[in-house]
N, C-alpha and C positions, 0 to 999 in steps of 0.2 A: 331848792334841791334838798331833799330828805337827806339826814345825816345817817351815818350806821352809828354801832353800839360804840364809839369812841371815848366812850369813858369805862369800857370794860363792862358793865353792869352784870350782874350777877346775882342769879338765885337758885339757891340750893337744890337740886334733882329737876332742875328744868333747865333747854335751851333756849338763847335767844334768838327770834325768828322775825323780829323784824317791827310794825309800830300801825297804829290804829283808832282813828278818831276815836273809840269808846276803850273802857275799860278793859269792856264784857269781848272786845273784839266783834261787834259785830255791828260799827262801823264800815269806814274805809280803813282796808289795810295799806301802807306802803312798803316797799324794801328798801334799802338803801343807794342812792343815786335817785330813787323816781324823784320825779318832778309834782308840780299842785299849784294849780293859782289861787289866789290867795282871796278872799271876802273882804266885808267888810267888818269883820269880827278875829279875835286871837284865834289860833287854831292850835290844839292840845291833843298830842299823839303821848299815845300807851304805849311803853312797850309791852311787846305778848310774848309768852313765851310757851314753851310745849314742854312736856313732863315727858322727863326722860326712863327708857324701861326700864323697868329692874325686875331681879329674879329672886331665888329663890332658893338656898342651899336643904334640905330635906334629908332626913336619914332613914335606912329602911334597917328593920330589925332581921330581914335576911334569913328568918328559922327560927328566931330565938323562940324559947318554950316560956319563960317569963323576965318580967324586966320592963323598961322604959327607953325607949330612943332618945336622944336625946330633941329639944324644942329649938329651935331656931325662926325666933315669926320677924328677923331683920329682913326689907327689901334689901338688895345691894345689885350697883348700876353695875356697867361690865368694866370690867378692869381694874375693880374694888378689889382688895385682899381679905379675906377670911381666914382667921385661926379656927382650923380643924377642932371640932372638942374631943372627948376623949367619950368612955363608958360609962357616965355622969348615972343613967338609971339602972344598971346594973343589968345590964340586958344577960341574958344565961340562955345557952343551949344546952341539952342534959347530953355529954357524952364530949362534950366539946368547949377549947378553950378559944375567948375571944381574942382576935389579934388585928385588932383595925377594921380600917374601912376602904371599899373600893368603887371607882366610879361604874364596875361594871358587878353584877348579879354574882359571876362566877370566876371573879376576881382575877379577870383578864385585864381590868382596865387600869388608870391609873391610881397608884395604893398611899393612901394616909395611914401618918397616924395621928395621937393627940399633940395638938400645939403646933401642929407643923402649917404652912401657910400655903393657900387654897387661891387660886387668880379666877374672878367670876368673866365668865364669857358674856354669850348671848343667848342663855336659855337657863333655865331650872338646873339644877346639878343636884340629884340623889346620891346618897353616899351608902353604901349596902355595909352590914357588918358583916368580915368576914372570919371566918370560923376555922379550926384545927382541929381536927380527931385528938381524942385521949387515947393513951394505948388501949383504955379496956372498954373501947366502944360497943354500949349494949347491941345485941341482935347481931351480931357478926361483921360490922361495920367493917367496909377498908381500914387495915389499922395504918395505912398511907395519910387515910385521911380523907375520905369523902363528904369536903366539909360544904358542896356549894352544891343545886338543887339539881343541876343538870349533871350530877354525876363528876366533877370537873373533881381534884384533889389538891390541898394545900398537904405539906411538910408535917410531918408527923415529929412532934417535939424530941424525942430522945434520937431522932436520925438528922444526917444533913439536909438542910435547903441549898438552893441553886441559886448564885447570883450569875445573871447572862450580862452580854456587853454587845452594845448596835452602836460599833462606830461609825455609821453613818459616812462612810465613803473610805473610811481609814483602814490600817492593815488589821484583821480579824484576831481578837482574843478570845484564848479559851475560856471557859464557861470556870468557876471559884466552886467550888463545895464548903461551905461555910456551917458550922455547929450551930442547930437552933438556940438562937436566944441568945447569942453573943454578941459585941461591938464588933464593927468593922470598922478599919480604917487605912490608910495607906494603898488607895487602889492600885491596878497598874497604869501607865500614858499610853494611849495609843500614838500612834502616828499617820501621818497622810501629806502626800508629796504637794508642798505648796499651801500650806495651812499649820497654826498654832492650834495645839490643843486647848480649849478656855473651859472645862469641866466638865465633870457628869453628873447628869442630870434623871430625874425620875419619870418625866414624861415626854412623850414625842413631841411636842410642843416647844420644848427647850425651855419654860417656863419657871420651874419649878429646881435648883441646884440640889442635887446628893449633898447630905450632908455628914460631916465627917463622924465615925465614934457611933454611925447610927444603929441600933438594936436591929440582929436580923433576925423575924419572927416566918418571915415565909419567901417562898420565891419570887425575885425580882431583876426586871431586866433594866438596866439603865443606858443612856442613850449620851454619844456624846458629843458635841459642842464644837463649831469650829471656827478659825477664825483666819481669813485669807491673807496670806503674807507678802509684803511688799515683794518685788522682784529680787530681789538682791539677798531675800532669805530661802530662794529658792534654788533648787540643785539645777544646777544650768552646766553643759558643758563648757569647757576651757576655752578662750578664748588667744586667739594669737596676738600678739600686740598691735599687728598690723590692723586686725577688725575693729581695734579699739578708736572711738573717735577720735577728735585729737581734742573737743574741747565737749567738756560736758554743764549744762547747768537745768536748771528746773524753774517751773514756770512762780513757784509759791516761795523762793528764797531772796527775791530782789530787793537790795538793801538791809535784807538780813546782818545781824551783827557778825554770822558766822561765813557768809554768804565766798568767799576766797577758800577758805580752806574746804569747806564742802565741795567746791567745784574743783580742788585741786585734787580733791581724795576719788572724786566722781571720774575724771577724765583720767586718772591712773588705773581706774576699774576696780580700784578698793569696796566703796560703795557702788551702793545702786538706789533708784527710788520706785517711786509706785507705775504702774502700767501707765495712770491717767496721767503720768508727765510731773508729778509732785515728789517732794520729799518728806515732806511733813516734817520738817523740822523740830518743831513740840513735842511728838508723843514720847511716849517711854519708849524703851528698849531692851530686849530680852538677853539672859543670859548667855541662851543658845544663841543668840544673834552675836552678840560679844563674841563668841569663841569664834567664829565662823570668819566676823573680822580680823580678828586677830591673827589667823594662820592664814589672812590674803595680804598683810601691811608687816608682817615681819615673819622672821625662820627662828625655828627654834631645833632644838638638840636634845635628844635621849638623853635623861639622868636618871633613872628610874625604873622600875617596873611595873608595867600594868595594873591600875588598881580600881577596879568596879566600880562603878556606881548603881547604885540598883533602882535607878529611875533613865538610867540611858542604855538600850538595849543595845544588843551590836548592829541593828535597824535600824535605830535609829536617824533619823534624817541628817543629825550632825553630831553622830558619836567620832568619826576620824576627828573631825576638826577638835572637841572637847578631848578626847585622850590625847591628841597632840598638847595640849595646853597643859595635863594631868602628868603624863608622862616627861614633862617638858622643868615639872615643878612650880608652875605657873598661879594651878587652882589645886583645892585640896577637898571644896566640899563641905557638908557637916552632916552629922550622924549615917556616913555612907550614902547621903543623895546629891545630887548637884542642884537637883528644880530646876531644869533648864529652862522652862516655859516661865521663871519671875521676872520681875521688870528688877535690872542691876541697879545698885543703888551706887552714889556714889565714893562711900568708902568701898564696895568689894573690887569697884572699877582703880578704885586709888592702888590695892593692891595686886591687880594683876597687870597696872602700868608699872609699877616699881619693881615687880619680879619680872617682870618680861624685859625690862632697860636694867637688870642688877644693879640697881640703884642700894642704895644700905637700908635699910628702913631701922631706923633712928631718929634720938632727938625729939623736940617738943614741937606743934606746930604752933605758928602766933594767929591762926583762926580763934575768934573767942569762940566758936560754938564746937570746936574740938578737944575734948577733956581731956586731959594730960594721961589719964586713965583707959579713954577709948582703944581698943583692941585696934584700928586700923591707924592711931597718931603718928607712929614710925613710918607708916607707907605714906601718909598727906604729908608728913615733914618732909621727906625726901623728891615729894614732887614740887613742893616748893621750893627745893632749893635749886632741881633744875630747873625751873622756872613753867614746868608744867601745866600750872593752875597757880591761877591769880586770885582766886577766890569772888565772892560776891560782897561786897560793902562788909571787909571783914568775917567775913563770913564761909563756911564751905558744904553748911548743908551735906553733914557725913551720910542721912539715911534718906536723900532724896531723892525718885529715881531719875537715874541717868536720862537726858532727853538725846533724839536723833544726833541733833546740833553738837551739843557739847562733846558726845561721843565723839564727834569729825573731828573736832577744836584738839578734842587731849590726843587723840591720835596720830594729828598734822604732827603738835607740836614731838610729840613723843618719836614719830620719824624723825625731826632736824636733827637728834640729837645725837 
């Protein structure tokens, strides 16, 4: 019986495809499982392998009047990364200022610039330079900016460019007018009923992340990113208690360490877990998710007045739940945002269990890895002392995110009390 490649073998821009009395392959070949009777001689199988495609990244100078594109003679396989280069031969169009590169002629397609990183597919990728009108374009040029062949216009530098938004199934943002040549940063969150936002992004592809602070030199649409949320972070009508089962558990928590109090928080209808019958007890956990729990496992009280966040719209999927917690004195925020969409860590979890049970937040914790210093020691002190968190081997891991699990665990106990 022919073995397969079971020791992994490997060679560099080739696959392996299997084995062959000669070298050259042109023997007998086998695959793995066939069968061979044997001579009366050793028998010595090759492995063969096949050279894997590669392409080809190309730059097109797009118009330029003099200059150099830049040279790229690397093959690269697909799904190889490339850093974009930059105007390395000083490519020059007379009347016009360079501003990157694009996968399409007339800079419809997806836009680089230098240093930014490029995913090879399954074909060649030409990159066009693409071009901006000066204001004093000779011959009467668009002074908008007819910088591409088919008549098509980029942002004419002393006016606004246009940044657009495809959220991709989410509720519709307006379109940014943005001053050429400035940084952008701080975009808006879309939202979409039953999904996490997980960034914007530069191509349809979802490939490629927006990156923050980035220079806008022309118009650009970005695209955004989604990520399907468990049930239990989804807006679901109310439930009568009578609908509730009477016993809830999950098929991936058996034996769990936390495996009781998750099924005590589950069959109260506190939580919930995934469609496919899991809980995923491991993963992190969102801010916005926190909040949502929080005002279905206890009541809180007006102390306060409304106070904005400028990352939670009043759309928002879970602004009630978060302005209850806001308004409640619960969460406060930093520089005016919440980031509902981070995974909570477990000091900001320390403090909105100790503010929501007015517990004192004081005192030193005896965790060694909590600094006498740290801004949340008063709210870990105070959950030790009702016995809320027991810590790990010494241990409380202030900036680790919260898991599914744990979350149930501080919650259960944070009910008894």
């Amino acid at each position: 019986m022919v073995q397969g490649n079971s020791g992994n073998l490997v060679r560099t821009g080739y696959t392996f495809k299997g084995w062959n009395t000669q070298a050259d392959g042109k023997g007998i070949s086998y695959a793995e499982n066939a069968t061979f009777q044997m001579g009366k001689a050793d028998v010595i199988l090759y492995a063969q392998w096949t050279a894997n495609p590669t392409y080809t990244v190309i730059y097109n100078a797009n118009g330029a009047t003099s200059g150099t594109v830049p040279k790229d003679s690397t093959l690269y396989e697909e799904n190889e990364t490339v850093m974009v280069q930059g105007n390395s031969g000083n490519l020059v169009r007379t009347g016009y200022t360079f501003a990157g590169w694009n996968t399409a002629q007339d800079g419809k397609g997806i836009a680089y610039i230098a240093n930014t990183p490029l995913i090879i597919g399954e074909a060649d990728i030409i990159l066009y330079a693409q071009w901006i009108a000066n204001s004093s374009t000779p011959g009467g040029g668009n002074a908008n900016g007819p910088s591409m062949p088919d008549g098509g216009s980029a942002s004419h530098p002393s006016t606004s460019i246009q940044l657009s938004f495809e959220t991709n199934g989410g509720l519709s943002l307006e379109d940014m007018e943005i001053t050429y040549n400035t940084r952008v940063s701080d975009l808006p969150v879309p939202t979409k009923e039953g999904f996490r936002f997980d960034g914007w992004y530069i191509d349809k592809a979802l490939t490629i992340q927006w990156a923050e602070d980035t220079l806008m030199r022309e118009n650009l649409t970005l695209y955004a990113k989604w990520i399907i949320l468990p049930t239990e972070e989804r807006k679901e009508p109310q439930q009568s208690p009578q609908s509730k089962p009477s016993v809830v558990t999950f098929e991936d928590i058996e034996n769990h360490w936390a495996q009781d109090m998750i099924e005590a928080l589950a069959t109260q209808g506190i939580i919930k877990g995934y469609e496919d019958g899991t809980f995923r007890p491991n993963e992190s956990i969102s801010r916005q998710h926190v909040a949502s729990l929080f005002t279905r496992a206890f009541e809180f009280e007006v102390i306060r007045p409304t106070a904005a966040f400028s990352d939670v719209a009043p759309n928002h999927m879970y602004y009630d739940a978060i302005m209850t917690l806001q308004q409640a004195g619960i969460i406060d925020g930093a520089d005016g945002a919440f980031r509902p969409t981070d995974n909570i860590t477990r000091a900001q979890l320390a403090k909105i269990l100790a503010n929501t049970l007015q517990l004192k937040s004081e005192g030193k914790s005896s965790f060694k890895d909590v600094d006498s210093n740290h801004w949340s020691v008063g709210y870990i002190a105070a959950l030790e002392r009702a016995e809320i968190t027991l810590g790990d081997n010494g241990k409380f891991h202030p900036e680790a995110s919260v898991t599914r699990a744990q979350l149930a665990v501080f919650i259960y106990r944070a009910m008894q009390q």
